[in-house]
DOFITI-95092 format. One record per residue: x negated, y negated, z of N, C-alpha, C in turn; residue in one letter. Coordinates in steps of 0.02 Angstrom, whole numbers, plus 50000, padded with zeros to 5 digits. Layout:
BEGIN
XYZXYZXYZa;...
//
This chain:
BEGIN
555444140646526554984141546577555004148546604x;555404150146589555424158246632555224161246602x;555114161946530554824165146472554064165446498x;553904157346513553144156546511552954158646597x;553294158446651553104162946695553374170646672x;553704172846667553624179346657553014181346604x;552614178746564552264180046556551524179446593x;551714174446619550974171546690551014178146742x;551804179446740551514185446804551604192046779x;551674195146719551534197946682550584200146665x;550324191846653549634192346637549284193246705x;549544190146767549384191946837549194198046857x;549794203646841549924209946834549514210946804x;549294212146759548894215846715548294212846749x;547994209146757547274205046786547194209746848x;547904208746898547744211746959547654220546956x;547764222546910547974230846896547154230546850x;547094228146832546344228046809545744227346868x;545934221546907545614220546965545314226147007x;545924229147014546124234947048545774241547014x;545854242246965545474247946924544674249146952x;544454239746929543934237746934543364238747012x;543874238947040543904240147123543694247847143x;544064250447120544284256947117543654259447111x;543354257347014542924260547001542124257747045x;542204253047053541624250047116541504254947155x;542244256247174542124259947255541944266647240x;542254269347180541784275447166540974277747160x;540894271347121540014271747093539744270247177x;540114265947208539894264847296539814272947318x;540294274847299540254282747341539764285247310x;539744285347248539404288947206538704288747238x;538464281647232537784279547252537554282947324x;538214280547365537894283947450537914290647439x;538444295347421538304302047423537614301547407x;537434301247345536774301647311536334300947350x;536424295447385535814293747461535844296647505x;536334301047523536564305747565536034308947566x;535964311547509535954318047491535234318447465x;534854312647433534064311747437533934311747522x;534404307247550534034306347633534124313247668x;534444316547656534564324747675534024327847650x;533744328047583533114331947556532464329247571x;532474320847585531904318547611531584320747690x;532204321747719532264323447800532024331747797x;532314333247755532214341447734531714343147735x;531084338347693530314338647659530204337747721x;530324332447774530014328647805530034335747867x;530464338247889530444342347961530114348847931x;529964349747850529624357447815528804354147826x;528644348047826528114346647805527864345047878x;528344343047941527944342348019527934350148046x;528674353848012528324362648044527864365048011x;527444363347942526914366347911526314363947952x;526204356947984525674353748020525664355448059x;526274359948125526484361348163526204365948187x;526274372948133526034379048124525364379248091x;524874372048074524254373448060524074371248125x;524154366048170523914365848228523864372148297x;524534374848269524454380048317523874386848294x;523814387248228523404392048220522884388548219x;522564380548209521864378848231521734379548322x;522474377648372522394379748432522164386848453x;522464393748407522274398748451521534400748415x;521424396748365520534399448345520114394548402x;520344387748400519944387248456520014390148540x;520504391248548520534395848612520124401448610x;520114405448549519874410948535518974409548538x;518994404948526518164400748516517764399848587x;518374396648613518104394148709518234400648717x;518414404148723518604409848748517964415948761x;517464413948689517054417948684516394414648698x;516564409048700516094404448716515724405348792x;516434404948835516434405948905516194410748921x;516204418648888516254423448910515324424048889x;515114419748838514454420248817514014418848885x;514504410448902514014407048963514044411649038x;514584415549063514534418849118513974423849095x;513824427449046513364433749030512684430549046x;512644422949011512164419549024511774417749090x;512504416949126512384415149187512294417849237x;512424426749228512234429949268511734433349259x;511254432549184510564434349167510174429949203x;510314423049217509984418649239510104418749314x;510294420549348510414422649408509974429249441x;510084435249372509654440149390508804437249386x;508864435249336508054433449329507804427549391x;508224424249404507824420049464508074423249526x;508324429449544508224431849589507664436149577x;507234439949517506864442549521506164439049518x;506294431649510505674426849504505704425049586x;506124425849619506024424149692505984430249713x;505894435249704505684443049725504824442649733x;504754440249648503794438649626503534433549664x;503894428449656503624421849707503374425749770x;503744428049804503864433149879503104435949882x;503214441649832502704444449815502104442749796x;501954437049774501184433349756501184429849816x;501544425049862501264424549921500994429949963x;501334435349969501304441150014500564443549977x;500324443349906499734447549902499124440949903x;499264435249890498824428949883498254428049971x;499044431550012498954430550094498404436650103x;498704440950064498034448550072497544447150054x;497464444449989496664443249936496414439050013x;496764434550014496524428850071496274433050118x;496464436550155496334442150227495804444450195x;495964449650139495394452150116494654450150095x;494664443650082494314439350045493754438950103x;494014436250168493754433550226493414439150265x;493694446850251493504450350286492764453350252x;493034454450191492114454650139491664447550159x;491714443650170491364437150183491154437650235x;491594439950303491314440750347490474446650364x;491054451950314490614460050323489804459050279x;489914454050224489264451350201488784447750235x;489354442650274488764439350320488274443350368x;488804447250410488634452650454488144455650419x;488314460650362487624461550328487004457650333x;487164452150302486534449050277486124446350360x;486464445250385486264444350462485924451550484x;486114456050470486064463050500485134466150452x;485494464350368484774465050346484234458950357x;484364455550394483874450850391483674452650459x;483854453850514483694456850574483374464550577x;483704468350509483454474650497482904473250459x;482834467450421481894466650366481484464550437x;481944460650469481174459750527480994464350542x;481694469250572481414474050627480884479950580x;481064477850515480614482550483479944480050462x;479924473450450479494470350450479104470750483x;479604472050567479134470850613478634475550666x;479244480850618479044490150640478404491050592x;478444488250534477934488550482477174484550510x;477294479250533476594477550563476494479750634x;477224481550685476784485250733476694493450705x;476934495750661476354503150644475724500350609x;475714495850574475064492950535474544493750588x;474804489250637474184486650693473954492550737x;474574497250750474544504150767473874508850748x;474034507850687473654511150640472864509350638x;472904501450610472244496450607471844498950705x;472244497050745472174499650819471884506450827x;472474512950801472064518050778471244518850761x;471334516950686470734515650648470114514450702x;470324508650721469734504250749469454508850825x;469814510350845469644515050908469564523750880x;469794524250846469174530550811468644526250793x;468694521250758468054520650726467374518350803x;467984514250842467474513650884467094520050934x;467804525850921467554530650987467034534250919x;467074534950853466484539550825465854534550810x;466054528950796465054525150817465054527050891x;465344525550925464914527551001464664534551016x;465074538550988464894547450979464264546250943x;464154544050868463784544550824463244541650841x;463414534950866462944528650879462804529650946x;462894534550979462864531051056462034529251078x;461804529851060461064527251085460984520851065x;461164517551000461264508951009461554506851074x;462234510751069462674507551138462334506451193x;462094513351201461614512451276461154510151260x;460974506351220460364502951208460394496551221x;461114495551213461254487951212461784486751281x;461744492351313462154490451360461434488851415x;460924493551413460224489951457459994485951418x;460024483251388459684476251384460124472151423x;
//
């Protein structure tokens, strides 16, 4: 029997020293494997913080073009805004000004209207008076006429006259 355990723990030995090897080499390929993962998760992390500062540094250069954008943008709308400022202060200058001359035409307007009426009142008082200067020289005249004519038949004629004044 001691033969046949010394060989049982003999074959033990050797099983457990194999075991052990076996172990050994586990725990290596274990290391093996995590380094390895280490060391992808190190280059993945690597990609990963190269590839958020590349997005990083495109955002910041899409930020200062658009800053640069509002920037000029703004500077467009104040130019704008103070053209539009000048011009409706100079449209409320004109406004000003077309009341101020609308009020004159108006004055003016009324004062020819008036000075026509006056006229036409004035020549219609001046056609009478001429009218009326015209038939008293007419009648003047006709008056004239008629008293020469009457004083030269009575010169000429006077013996009818006194002829007809005794009857």
């Amino acid at each position: 029997m001691a033969s046949s355990s010394g060989a049982s723990s003999g074959s033990l030995r050797n099983s457990s020293s194999s075991s052990e090897e076996d172990l050994q080499q586990m725990n290596t390929m274990v290391d093996q494997r995590k380094r390895k993962r280490m060391l992808s998760n190190r280059e993945s992390a690597r990609r990963s913080r190269m590839k958020k500062q590349n997005h990083l540094e495109g955002l910041m250069a899409q930020l200062g073009q658009l800053r640069k954008e509002n920037s000029e943008i703004l500077t467009g709308m104040n130019i704008t805004t103070q053209l539009y400022m000048t011009i409706e202060a100079e449209n409320s200058v004109l406004r000003a000004q077309l009341a101020e001359l609308s009020n004159r035409l108006d004055s003016l307007n009324e004062i020819v209207n008036y000075v026509n009426l006056t006229n036409s009142i004035g020549l219609f008082e001046v056609a009478d008076q001429v009218t009326a200067g015209a038939h008293h020289q007419q009648k003047m005249i006709d008056d004239e006429c008629l008293l020469m004519n009457t004083w030269s038949s009575f010169h000429v004629n006077s013996q009818p006259v006194m002829d007809m004044v005794m009857y």
